[in-house]
C-alpha positions in Angstrom: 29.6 -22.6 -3.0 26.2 -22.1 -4.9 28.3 -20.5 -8.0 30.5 -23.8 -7.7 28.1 -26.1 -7.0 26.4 -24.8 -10.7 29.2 -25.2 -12.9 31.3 -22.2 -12.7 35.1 -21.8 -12.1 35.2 -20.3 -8.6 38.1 -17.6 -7.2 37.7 -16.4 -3.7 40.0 -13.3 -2.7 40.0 -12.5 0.8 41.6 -11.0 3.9 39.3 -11.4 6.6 38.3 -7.8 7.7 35.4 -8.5 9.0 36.2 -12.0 10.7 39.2 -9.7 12.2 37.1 -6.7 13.2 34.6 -8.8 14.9 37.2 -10.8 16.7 38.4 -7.4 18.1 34.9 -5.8 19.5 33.9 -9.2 21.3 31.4 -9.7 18.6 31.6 -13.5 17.3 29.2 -14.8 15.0 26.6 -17.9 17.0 27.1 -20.6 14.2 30.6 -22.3 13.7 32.5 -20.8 10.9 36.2 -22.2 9.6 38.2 -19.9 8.5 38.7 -19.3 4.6 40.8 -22.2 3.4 39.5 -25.1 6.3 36.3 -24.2 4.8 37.1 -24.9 1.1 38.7 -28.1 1.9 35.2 -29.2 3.7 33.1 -28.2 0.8 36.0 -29.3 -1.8 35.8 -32.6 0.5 32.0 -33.1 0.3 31.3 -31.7 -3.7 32.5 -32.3 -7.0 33.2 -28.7 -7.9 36.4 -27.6 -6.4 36.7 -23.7 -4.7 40.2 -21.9 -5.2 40.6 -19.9 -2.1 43.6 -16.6 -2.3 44.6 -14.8 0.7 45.0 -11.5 0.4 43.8 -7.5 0.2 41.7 -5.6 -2.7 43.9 -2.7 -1.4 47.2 -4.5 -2.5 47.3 -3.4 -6.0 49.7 -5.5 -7.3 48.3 -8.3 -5.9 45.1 -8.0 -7.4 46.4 -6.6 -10.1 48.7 -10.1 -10.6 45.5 -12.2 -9.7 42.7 -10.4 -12.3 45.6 -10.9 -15.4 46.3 -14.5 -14.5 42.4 -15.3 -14.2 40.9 -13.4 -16.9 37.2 -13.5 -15.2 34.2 -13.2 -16.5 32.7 -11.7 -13.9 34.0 -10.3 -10.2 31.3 -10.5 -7.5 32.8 -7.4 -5.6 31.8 -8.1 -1.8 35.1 -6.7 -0.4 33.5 -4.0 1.8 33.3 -3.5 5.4 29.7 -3.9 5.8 28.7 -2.2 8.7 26.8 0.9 9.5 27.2 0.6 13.1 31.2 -0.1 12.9 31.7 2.9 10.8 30.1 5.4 13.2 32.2 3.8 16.3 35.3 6.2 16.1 37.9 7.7 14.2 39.8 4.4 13.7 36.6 2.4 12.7 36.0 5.1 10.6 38.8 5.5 8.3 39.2 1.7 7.8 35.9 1.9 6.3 36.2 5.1 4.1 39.9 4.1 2.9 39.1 0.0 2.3 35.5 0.4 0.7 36.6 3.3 -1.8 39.6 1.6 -2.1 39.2 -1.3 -2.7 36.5 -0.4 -5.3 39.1 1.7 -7.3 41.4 -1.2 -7.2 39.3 -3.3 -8.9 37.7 -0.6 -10.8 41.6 -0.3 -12.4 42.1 -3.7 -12.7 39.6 -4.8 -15.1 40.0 -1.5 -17.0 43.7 -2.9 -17.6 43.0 -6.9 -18.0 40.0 -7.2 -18.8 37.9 -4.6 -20.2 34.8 -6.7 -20.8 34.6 -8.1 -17.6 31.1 -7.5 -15.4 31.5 -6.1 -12.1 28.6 -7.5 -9.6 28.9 -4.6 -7.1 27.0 -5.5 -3.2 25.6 -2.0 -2.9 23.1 -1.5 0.0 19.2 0.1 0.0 20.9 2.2 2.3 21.7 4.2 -0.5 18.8 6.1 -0.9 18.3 7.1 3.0 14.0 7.8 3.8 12.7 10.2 0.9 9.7 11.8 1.0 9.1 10.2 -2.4 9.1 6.8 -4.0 12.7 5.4 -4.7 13.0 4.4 -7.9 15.4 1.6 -9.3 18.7 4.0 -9.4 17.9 6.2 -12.0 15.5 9.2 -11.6 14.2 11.1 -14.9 14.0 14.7 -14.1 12.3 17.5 -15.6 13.4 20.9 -15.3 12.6 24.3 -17.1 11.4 22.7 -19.6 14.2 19.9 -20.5 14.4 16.5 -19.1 17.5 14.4 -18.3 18.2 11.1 -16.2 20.3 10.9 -13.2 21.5 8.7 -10.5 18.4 8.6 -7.7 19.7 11.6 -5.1 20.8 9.3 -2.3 20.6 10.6 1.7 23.1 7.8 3.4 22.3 7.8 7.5 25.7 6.6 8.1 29.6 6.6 6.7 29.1 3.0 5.9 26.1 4.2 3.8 28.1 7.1 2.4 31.0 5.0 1.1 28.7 3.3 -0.7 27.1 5.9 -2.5 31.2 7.1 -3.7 32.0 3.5 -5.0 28.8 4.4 -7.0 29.9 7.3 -8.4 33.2 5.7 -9.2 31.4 2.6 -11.3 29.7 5.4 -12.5 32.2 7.6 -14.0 34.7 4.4 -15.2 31.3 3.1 -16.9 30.6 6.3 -18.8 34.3 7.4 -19.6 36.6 4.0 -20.0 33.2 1.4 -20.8 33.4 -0.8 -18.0 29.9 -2.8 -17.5 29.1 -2.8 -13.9 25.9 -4.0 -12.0 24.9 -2.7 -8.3 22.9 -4.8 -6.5 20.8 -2.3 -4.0 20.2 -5.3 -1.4 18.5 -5.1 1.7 19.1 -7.2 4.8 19.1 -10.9 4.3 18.0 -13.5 6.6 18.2 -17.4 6.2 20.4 -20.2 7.7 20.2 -22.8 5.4 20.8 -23.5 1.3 21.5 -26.8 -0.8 25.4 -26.1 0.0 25.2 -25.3 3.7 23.0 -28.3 4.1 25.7 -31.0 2.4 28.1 -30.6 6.0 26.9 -29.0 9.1 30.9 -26.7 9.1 29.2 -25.1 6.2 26.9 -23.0 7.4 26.5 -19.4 6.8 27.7 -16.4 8.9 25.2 -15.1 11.5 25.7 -12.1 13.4 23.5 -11.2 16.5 25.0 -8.2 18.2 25.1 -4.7 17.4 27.8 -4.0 15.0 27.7 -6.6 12.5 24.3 -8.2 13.0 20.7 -7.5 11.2 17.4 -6.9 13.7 16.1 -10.0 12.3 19.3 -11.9 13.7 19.1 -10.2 17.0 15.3 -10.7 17.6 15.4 -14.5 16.6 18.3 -14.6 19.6 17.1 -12.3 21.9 13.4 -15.0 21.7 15.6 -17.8 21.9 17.7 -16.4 25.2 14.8 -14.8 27.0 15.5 -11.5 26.4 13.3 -9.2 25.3 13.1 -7.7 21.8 14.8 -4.3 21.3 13.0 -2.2 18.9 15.0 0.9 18.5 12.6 3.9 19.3 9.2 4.2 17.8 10.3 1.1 15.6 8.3 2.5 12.5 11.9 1.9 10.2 10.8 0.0 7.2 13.7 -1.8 5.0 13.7 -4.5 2.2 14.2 -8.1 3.3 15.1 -11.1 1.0 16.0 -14.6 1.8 19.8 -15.7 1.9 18.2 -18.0 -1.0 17.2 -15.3 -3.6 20.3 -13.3 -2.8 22.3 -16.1 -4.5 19.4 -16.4 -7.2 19.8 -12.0 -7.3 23.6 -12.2 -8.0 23.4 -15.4 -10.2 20.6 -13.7 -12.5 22.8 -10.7 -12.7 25.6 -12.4 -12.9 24.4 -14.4 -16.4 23.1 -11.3 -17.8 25.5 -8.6 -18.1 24.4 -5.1 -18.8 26.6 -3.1 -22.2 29.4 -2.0 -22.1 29.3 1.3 -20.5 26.4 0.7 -18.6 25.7 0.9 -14.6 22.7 -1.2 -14.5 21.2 -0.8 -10.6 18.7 -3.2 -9.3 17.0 -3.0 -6.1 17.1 -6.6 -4.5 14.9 -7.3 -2.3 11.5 -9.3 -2.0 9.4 -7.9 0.8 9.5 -4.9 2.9 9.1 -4.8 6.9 9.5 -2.2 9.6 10.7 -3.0 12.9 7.4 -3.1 14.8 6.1 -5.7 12.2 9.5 -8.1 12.6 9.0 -7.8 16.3 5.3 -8.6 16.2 6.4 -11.4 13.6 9.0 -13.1 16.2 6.9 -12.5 19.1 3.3 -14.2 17.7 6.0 -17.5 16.6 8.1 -17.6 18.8 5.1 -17.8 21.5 3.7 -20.6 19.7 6.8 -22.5 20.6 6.6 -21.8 24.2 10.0 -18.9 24.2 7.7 -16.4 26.1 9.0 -13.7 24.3 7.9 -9.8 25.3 9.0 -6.8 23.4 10.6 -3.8 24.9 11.4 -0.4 22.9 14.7 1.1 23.9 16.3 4.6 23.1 17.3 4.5 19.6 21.0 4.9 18.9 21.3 5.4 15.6 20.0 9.2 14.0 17.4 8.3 11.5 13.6 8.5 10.5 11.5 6.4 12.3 8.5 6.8 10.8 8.8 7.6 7.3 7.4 6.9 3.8 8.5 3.7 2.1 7.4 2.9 -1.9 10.3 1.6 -3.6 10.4 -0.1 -7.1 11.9 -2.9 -7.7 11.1 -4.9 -11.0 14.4 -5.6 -12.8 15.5 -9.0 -10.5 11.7 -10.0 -11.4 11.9 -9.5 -14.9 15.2 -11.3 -15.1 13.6 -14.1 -13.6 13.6 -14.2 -9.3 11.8 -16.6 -8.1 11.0 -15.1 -4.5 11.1 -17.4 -1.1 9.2 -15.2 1.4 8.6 -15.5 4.5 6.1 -17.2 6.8 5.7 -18.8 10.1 7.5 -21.6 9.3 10.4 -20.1 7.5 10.9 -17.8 10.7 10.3 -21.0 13.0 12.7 -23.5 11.8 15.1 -20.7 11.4 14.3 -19.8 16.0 14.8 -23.7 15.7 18.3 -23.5 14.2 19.4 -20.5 16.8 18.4 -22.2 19.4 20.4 -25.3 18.6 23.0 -23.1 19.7 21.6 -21.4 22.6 24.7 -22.0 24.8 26.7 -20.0 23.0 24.7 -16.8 22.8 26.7 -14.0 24.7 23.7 -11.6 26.0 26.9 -8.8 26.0 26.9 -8.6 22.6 23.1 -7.5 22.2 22.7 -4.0 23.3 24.1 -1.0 21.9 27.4 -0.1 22.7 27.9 2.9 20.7 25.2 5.9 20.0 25.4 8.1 16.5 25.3 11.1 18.4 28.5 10.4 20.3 30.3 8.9 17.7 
């Protein structure tokens, strides 16, 4: 909608994994949310600037294939991943639908521009997640590295915590290889969690808002803290709660992929950006919800719980992240009353929040 709402001709390809998969575990997002097409004829309803919606799967070849000749794009905004650390650690099942859609899907459309249209960009959603907790700083995807007296650059050594993470780290590696050998230009966005409930486009019909998960599969600790104050529940900070992570605004993620997006790296190039705009751990966000949402009467307590995930909890954090800046981001951090009107947007809604859906259902080291 942002994208259309600026001018460009907007395509949207998609086949509703995650919409499915959430539908299966019990895990429905809080906010209304028409499907695919009813949405587009809202927003096509309410704006000037017209969204083409297509039905169907990045692991259908041919169909892709069919769809990439006819449009000729400029760009493809690849977001055609399951997104999920939590999903892919569930089971086998959950497993291999992640590992066989995320690589293959990226491959698909890897080989479809290669064969259409060589000189399209590719805006890749890759994930922090990438680069696990090193004992180091994190540097913006590329490492120089000295050794025995010669020096060469490589992609940053990434330690993924989960098979989510991991497939993400192999679509790299394919962008990679297709950039150096064929020349296809690709850009991998390194986002961290996003919060936010609200942009210009979501604010012109109350059917447009965005997706907000709270529970444990396909929600973000942000989400689940802002409904666990809202509900009376208290906070669940996973273990010692010292997990720090880069947060951006749902706002600067479409100002991170549009800045991309208008300036395409050469031919042959993976450019990777880190995206984010502040950095957090779990304790902080917790203190964060608890001190605001307090102030608006929720008495909200915290309560740390066994962690289920396998991960460092306390670990170093310095990451850089200057090339959405120097492009031109515009950051929208957060503040008290960012996080409050966005408690005063759950809570619109607190009649729908299913308390099941909060805890963790699955542990790392049983999956």
């Amino acid at each position: 909608m942002a994208f259309a709402h600026k001018g460009h001709d907007t395509i949207v390809f998609d086949n509703y994994f995650r919409r499915d998969a959430a539908r299966a575990l019990h895990a429905n997002a809080l906010l209304p949310n028409p499907d695919l097409k009813e949405r587009a004829k809202i927003w096509n309803a309410v704006s000037d600037a017209p969204i083409r919606v297509e039905i169907g799967d990045c692991m259908d070849f041919k169909r892709l294939s069919k769809l990439v000749e006819e449009l000729e794009p400029d760009c493809i905004i690849h977001y055609a991943e399951q997104p999920s650390a939590p999903y892919s650690m569930l089971g086998y099942e959950e497993a291999s639908r992640t590992l066989h859609n995320n690589l293959g899907s990226t491959f698909n459309l890897i080989w479809a521009v290669k064969e259409h249209v060589p000189d399209c960009h590719i805006v890749k959603l890759g994930t922090m997640g990438e680069y696990g907790t090193p004992n180091i700083d994190i540097e913006e995807g590329w490492l120089d590295v000295k050794h025995n007296g010669r020096t060469h650059k490589f992609l940053y050594p990434r330690t993924p915590g989960s098979l989510y993470h991991t497939t993400k780290v192999m679509d790299t590696d394919l962008l990679w290889f297709y950039a150096r050998i064929y020349g296809i230009r690709v850009t991998d966005l390194m986002q961290g969690p996003v919060y936010g409930l609200s942009t210009p486009e979501t604010d012109m019909d109350a059917r447009l808002l965005p997706n907000f998960h709270y529970d444990d599969v396909f929600g973000t600790v942000l989400n689940r803290f802002m409904v666990q104050a809202v509900a009376g529940i208290p906070l669940t900070v996973y273990g010692s709660g010292g997990q720090r992570k880069g947060f951006l605004n749902l706002l600067d993620t479409l100002q991170c992929v549009e800045l991309a997006m208008n300036n395409p790296p050469e031919a042959g190039e993976l450019r990777i950006l880190n995206q984010f705009t502040e950095v957090f751990s779990v304790n902080e966000l917790a203190e964060l919800v608890y001190r605001v949402g307090n102030e608006m009467g929720l008495g909200v307590e915290i309560k740390a719980i066994e962690n289920p995930r396998k991960e460092s909890e306390d670990h170093y954090f310095n990451v850089k992240h200057s090339g959405l800046l120097e492009l031109g981001l515009k950051p929208h951090l957060m503040s008290d009353e960012v996080l409050a009107e966005m408690i005063r947007r759950v809570a619109q809604y607190k009649d729908k929040i299913d308390p099941g859906q909060i805890m963790p259902r699955m542990s790392w080291r049983n999956a």
